[in-house]
TINUKOL-721270 format. One line per field, with one value per atom (N, C-alpha, C): residue number from 0; y, z, x. Coordinates in steps of 0.001 Angstrom, whole numbers, plus 500000, padded with zeros to 6 digits. Each point is the difference from the previous one (the first is absolute). Layout:
// TINUKOL-721270
n NUM|... .
y Y|... .
z Z|... .
x X|... .
// end
This chain:
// TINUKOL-721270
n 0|0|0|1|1|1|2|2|2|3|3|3|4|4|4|5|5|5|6|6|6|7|7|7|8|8|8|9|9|9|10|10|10|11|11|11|12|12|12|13|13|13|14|14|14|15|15|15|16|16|16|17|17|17|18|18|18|19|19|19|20|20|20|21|21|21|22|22|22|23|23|23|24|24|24|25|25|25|26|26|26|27|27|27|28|28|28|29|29|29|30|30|30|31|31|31|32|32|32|33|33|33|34|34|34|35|35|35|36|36|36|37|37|37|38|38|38|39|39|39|40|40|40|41|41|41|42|42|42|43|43|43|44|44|44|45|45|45|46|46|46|47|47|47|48|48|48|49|49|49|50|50|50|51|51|51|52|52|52|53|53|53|54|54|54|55|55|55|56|56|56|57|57|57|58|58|58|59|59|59|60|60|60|61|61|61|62|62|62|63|63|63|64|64|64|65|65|65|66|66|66|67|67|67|68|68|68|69|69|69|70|70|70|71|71|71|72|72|72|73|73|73|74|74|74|75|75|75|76|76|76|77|77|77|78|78|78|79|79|79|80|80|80|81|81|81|82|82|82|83|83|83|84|84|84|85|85|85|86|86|86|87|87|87|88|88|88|89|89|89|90|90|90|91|91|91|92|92|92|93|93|93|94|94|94|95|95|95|96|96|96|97|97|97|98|98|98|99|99|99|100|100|100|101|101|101|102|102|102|103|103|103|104|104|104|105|105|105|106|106|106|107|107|107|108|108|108|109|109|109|110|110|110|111|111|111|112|112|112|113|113|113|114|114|114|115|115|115|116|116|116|117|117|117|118|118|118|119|119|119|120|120|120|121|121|121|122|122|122|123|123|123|124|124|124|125|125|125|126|126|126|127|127|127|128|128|128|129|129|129|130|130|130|131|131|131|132|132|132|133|133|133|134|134|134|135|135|135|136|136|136|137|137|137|138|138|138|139|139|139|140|140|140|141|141|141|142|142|142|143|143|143|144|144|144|145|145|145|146|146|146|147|147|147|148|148|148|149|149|149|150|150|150|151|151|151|152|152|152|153|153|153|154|154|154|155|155|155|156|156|156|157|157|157|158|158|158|159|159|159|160|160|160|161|161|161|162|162|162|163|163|163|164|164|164|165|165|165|166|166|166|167|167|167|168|168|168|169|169|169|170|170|170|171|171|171|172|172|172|173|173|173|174|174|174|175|175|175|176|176|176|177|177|177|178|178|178|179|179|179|180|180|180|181|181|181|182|182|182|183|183|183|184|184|184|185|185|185|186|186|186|187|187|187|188|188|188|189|189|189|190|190|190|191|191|191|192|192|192|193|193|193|194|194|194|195|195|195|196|196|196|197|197|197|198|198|198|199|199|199|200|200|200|201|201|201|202|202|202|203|203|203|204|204|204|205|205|205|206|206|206|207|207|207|208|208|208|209|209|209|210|210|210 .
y 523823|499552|501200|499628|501690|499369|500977|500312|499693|499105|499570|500930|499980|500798|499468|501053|499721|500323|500625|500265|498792|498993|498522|499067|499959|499875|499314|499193|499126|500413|500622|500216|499753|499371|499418|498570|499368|498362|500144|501047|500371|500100|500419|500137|499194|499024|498964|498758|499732|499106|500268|501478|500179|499306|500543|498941|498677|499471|498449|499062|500523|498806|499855|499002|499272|498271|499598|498840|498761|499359|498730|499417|499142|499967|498947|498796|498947|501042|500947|500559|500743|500466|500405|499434|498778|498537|498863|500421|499383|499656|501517|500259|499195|499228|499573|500791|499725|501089|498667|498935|499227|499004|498967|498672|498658|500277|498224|499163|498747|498898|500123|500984|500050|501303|501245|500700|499732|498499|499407|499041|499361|499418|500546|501535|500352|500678|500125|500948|498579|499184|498762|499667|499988|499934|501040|501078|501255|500488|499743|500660|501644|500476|501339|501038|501304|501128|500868|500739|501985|500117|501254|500739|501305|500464|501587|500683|500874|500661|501596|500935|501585|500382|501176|500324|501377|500496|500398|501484|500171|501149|499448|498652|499906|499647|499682|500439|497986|499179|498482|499943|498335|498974|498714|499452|498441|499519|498600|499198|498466|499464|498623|499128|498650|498965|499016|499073|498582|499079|498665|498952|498487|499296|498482|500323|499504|499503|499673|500570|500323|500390|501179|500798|500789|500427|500943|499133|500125|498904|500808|499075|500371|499605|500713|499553|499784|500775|500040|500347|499753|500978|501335|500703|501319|500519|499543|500289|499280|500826|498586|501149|499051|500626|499810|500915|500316|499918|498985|499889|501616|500631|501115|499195|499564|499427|501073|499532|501284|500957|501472|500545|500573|501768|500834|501136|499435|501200|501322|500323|501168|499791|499013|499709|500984|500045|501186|499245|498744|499320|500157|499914|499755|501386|500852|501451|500671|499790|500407|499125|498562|499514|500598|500463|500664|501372|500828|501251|499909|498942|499563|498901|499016|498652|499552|500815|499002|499249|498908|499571|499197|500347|499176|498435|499138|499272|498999|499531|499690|498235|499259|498559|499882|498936|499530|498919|498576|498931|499759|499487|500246|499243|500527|498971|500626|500839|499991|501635|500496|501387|500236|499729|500505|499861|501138|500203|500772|499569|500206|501237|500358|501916|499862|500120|500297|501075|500791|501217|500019|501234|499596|500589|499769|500962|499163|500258|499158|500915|498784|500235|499093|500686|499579|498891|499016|499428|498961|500225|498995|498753|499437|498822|498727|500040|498704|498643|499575|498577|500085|501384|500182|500152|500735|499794|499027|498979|498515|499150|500417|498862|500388|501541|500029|499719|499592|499992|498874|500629|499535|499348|498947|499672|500476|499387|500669|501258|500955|501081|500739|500636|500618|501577|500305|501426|501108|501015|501199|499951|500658|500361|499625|500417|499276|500989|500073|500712|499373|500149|499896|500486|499409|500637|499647|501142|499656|500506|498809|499970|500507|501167|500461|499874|499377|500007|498879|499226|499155|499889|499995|499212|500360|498887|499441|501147|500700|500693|499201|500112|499196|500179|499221|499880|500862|500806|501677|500457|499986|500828|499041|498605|499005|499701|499964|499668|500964|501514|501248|499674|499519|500716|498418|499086|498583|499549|500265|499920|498360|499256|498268|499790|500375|499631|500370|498965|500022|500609|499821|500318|501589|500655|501074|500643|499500|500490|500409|501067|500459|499425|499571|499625|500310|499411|500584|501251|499725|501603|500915|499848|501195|500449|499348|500038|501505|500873|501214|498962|501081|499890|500479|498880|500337|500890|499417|500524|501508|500068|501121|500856|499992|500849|500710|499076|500077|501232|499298|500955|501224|500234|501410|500546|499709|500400|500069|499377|500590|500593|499651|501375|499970|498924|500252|499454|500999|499894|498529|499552|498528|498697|500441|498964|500166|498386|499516|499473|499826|498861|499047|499494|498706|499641|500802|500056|499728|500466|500434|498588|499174|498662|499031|499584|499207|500406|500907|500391|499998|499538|499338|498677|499669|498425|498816|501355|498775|500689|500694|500461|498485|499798|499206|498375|499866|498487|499844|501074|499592|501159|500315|500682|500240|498502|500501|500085|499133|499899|500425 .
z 522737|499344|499552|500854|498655|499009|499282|498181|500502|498471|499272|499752|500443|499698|498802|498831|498747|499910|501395|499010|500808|500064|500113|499601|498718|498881|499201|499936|498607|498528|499718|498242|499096|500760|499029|499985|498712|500804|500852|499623|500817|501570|500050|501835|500511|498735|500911|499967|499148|500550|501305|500028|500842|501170|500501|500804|500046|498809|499855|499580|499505|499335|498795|499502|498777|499892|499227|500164|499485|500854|499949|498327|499995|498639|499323|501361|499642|499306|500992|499530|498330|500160|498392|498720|500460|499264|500046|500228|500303|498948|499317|499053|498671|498983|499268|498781|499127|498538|499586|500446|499132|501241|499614|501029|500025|501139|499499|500618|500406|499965|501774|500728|501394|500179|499178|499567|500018|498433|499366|501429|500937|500629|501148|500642|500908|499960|498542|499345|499706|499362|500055|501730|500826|501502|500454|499534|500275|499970|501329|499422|499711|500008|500799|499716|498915|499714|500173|500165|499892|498849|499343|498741|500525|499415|500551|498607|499558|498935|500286|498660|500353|498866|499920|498812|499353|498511|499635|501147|500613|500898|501509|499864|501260|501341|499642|501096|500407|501294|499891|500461|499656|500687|500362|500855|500419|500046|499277|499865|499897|501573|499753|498320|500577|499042|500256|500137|500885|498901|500296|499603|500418|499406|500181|499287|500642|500228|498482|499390|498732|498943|500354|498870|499117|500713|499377|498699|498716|498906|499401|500205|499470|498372|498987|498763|499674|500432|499722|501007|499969|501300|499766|498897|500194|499689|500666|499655|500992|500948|500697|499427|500406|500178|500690|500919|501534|499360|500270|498898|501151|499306|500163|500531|501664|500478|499882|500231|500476|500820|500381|500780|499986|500769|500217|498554|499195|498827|500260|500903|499858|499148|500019|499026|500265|500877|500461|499208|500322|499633|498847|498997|498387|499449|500704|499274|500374|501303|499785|499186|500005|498604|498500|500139|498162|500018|501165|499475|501100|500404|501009|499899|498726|500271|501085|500680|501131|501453|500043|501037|500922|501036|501000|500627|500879|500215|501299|500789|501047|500617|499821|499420|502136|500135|501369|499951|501094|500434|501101|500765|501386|500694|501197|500853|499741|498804|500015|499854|500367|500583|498584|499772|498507|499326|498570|498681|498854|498998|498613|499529|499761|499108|498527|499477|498397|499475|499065|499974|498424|498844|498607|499199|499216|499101|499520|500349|500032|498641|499437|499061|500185|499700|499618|499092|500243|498805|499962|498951|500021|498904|499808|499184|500695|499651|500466|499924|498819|500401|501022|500491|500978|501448|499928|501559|500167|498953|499909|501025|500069|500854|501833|500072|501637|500311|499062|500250|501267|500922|501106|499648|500370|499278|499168|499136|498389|499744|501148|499705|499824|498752|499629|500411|499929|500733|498418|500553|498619|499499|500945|499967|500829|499187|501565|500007|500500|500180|499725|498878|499531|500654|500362|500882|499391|499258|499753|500865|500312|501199|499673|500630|500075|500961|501123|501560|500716|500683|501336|500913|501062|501015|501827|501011|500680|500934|500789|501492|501203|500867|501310|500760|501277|500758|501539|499908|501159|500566|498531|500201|500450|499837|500165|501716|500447|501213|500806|499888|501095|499738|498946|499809|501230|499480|500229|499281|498874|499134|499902|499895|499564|501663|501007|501044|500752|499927|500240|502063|500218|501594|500101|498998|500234|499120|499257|499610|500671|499218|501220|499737|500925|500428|498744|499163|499486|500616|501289|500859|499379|500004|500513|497890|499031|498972|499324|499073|499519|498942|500596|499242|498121|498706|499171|499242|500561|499793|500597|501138|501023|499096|499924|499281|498527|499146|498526|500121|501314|500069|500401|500995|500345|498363|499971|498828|498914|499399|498760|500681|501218|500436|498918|499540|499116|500989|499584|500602|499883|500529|500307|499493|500104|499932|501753|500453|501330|499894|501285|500434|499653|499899|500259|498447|499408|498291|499464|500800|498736|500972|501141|500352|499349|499605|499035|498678|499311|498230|500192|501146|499945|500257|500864|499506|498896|499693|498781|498865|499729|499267|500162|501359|500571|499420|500120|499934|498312|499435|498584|499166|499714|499073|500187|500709|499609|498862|499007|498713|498563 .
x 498354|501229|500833|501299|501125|499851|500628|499795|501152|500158|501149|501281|501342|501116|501030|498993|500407|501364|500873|501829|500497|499304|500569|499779|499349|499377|501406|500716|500989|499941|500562|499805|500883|501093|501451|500373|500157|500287|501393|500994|501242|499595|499396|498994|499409|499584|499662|500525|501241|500867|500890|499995|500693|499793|498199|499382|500195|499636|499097|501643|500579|501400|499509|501045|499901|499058|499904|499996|500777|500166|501067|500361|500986|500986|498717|499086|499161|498742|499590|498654|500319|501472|499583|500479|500245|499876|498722|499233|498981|498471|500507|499057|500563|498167|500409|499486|499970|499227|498514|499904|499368|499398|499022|499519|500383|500840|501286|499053|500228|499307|499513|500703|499575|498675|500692|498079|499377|499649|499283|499147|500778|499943|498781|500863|499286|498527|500106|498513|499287|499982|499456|499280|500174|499682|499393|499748|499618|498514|499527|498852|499354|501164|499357|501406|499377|500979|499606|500690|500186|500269|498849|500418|500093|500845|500840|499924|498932|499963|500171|500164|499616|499728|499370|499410|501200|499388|501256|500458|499151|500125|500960|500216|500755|498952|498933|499040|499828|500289|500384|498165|500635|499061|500570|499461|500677|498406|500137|499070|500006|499026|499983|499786|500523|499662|500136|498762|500323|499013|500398|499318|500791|499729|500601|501658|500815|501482|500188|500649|500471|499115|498922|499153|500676|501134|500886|500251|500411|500316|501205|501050|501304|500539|499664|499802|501709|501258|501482|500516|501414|500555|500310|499264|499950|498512|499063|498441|499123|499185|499068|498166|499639|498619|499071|499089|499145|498437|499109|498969|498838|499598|498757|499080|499588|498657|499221|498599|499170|500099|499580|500323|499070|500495|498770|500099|500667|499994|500784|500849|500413|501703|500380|500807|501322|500443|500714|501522|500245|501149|500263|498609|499803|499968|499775|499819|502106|499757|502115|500830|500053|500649|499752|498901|499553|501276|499779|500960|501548|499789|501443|500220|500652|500021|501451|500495|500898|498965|500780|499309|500980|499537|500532|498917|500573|499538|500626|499030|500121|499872|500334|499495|500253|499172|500003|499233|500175|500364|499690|498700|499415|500891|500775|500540|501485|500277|501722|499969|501308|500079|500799|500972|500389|498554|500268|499768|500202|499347|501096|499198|500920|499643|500511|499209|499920|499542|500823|499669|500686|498825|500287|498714|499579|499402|498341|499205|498494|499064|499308|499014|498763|499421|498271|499440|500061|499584|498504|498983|498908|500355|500991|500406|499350|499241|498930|500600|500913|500636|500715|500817|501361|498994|499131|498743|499141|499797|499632|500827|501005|500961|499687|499551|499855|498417|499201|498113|499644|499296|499665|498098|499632|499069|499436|500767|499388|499899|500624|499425|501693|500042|501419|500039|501165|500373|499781|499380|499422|501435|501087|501326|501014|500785|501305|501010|501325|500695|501558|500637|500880|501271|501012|501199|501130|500675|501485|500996|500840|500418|501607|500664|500678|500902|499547|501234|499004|500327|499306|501256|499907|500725|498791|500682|499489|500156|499146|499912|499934|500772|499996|498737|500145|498995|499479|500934|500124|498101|499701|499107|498778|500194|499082|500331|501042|500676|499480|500102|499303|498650|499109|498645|499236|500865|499268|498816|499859|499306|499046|501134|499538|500224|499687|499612|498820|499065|498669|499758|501084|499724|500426|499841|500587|498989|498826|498464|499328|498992|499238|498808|499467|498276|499155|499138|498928|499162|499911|499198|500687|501219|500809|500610|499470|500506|498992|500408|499356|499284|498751|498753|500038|500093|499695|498940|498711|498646|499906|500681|499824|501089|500725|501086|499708|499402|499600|498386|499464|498638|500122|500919|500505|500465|501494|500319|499525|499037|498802|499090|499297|499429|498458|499747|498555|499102|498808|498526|499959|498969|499323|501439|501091|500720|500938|499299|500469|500878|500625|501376|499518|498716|499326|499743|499593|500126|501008|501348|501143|500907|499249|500775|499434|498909|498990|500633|500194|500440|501441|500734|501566|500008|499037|500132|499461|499131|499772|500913|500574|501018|501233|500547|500963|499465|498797|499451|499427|499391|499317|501212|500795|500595|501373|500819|501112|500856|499119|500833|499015 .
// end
């Protein structure tokens, strides 16, 4: 591979409108500050977000969040909250909100190519009556994730249209899908832990502990 030719490298937004344009009179009317009743609407249906955090060093992360079609719990239209399931403990989301509370967010809708971006200022909270309301058999969230919501509006469907995403004929084969177990065992790289180990301690992770 050549090396990268860093004096073509962009470092001005002046340079790169020059390139890219502006955007339209609709796109920069589009944005709202708060969650009107069509937000409210589309996060309600939603099973499944992007959290876009960074820590105070600037350093990101993007992180799933899925469950049943309206887990998200919208307490106002300027506040929702993402209940803390179990995980693997590295808490990467929960440790950049402590010294970076902006957050971005990614809400999506299986089957539709738009979605809604919410983006705004997130906190930590263990208020047990307020994580009482997302408890999945009986079993309540340690913490959740508090979002004051600063901007939402809707992203089109471009990127859903090239990828073909919600079109199943355009999946690839189970054969042909990357190996979890195989990937995780390389990459930790520990003695006596197999592909065959680390595919058995993900599925019962998947079947006895999702909540």
């Amino acid at each position: 591979m050549n090396e990268i030719d860093k004096s073509q490298f962009i470092s001005t937004e002046a340079e790169l409108r020059s390139l890219m344009g502006f955007p339209s009179e609709l796109v920069q009317h589009k944005v709202i500050l708060q969650l009107d009743h069509h937000c409210r609407d589309f996060i309600s249906k939603s099973p499944f977000v992007f959290l876009s955090t960074s820590d105070s060093l600037g350093k990101c992360d993007v992180s799933p969040r899925g469950d049943h079609p309206g887990f998200v719990h919208i307490i106002d239209n300027k506040h929702l909250v993402i209940p803390e399931r179990p995980g693997n403990k590295r808490m990467d989301s929960l440790r950049n909100i402590i010294s970076n509370p902006q957050i971005g967010l990614l809400f999506l809708i299986p089957g539709l190519g738009e979605t809604l971006r919410v983006n705004g200022c997130a906190f930590i909270t263990k208020e047990e009556k307020l994580l009482r309301l997302m408890a999945v058999n009986d079993r309540i969230p340690v913490v959740g994730i508090v979002v004051e919501v600063e901007e939402c509006y809707l992203h089109c469907a471009k990127a859903f249209y090239r990828s073909q995403l919600w079109k199943p004929y355009s999946w690839l084969s189970k054969d042909h899908l990357p190996s979890a177990s195989k990937m995780i065992s390389e990459h930790a790289n520990l003695d006596g832990m197999t592909a065959e180990m680390i595919a058995a301690r993900l599925e019962d992770g998947y079947k006895n502990r999702l909540y």
